[in-house]
N, C-alpha and C positions, 0 to 999 in steps of 0.2 A: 399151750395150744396156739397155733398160728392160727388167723384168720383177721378176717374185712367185715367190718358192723355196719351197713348204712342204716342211717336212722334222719327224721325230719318231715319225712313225706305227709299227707294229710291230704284232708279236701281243704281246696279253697277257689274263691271266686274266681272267673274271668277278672285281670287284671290285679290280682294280689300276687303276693311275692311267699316265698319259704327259701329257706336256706337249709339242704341237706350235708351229712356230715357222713365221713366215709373215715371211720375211724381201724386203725391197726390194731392187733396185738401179737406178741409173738416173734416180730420182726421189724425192721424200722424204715415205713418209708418214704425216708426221704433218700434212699437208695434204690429209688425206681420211678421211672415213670409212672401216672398216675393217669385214668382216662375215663370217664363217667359217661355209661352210656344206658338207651331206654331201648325197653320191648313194649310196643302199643298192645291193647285189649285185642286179643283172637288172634296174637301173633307166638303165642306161648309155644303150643305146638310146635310149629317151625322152626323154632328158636333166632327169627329175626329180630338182630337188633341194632339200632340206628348208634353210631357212635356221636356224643352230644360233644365233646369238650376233652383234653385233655392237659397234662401240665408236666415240665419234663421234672428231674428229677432235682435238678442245679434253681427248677424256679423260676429260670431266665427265661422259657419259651411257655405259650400259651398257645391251644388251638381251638375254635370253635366251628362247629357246622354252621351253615349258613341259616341255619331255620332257626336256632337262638341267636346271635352274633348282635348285641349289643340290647341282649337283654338279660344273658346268664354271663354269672363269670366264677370262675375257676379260679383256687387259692391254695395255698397249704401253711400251717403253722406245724411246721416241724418240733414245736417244744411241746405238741401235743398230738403228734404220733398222729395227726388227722390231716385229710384235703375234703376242702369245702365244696360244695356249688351253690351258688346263688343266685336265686332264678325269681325277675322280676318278669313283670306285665303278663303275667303267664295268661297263654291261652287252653281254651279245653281240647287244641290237637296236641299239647303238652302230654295230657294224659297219660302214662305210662306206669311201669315198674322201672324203676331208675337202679341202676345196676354199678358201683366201681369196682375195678379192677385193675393189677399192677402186670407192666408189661415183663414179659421173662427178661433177667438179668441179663441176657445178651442181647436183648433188642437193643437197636441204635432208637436217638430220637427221631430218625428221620423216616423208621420202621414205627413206632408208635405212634408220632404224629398223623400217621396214614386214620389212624382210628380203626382199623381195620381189627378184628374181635383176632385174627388168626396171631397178632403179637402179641397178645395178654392170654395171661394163665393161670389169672388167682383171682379168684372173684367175688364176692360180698353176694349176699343170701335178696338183695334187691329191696327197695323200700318203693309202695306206693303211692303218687302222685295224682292226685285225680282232680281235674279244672273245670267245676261244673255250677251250673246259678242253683 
């Protein structure tokens, strides 16, 4: 079976930290772009979702949105078929379902670095995140 497991979400504090795990099986990727991204509460419907992070496939490039940018960061250990996020001082507009996904094979980095959902095509079942006292 091919698929994306995230797992790690929870409740926790204004200003605590977790670290989510967006693991493969089936396939290996560190032959793809990787992009981690959230759907807020009442946004399901819609299907809006904010692209948080992503990391290219080589490793060498990171991106973040400006609403985390130096407080999540993005990783991948490839000897474990996994890309991390790790998301410190979290606030409760963190709140979400956090979502990874790997960009289609032919996306360039410079098409996934967009964060933009229309380059990714394979997507983990979402793990949630919720920032609350």
């Amino acid at each position: 079976h091919v698929q994306l497991v995230e797992s790690g979400g929870g409740l926790v504090q204004p200003g605590g930290s977790l670290r989510l795990s967006c693991a493969a099986s089936g396939f290996t990727l560190d032959r793809y772009h990787v992009g981690w991204f959230r759907q807020a509460p009442g946004k399901e419907r819609e299907g809006v979702r904010e692209g948080v992070s992503c990391i290219s496939s080589s490793d060498a490039s990171t991106v973040y949105a400006d609403s985390v940018k130096g407080r999540f960061t993005i990783s991948r250990d490839n000897a474990k078929n996994t890309v991390y996020l790790s998301m410190n001082s979290l606030k409760p507009e963190d709140t979400a379902v956090y979502y990874c996904a790997t960009a289609a094979a032919s996306s360039s980095w410079y098409e996934a670095s967009t964060m933009h959902g229309s380059f990714y095509d394979f997507w983990g079942q979402g793990t949630q995140v919720t920032v609350s006292s």
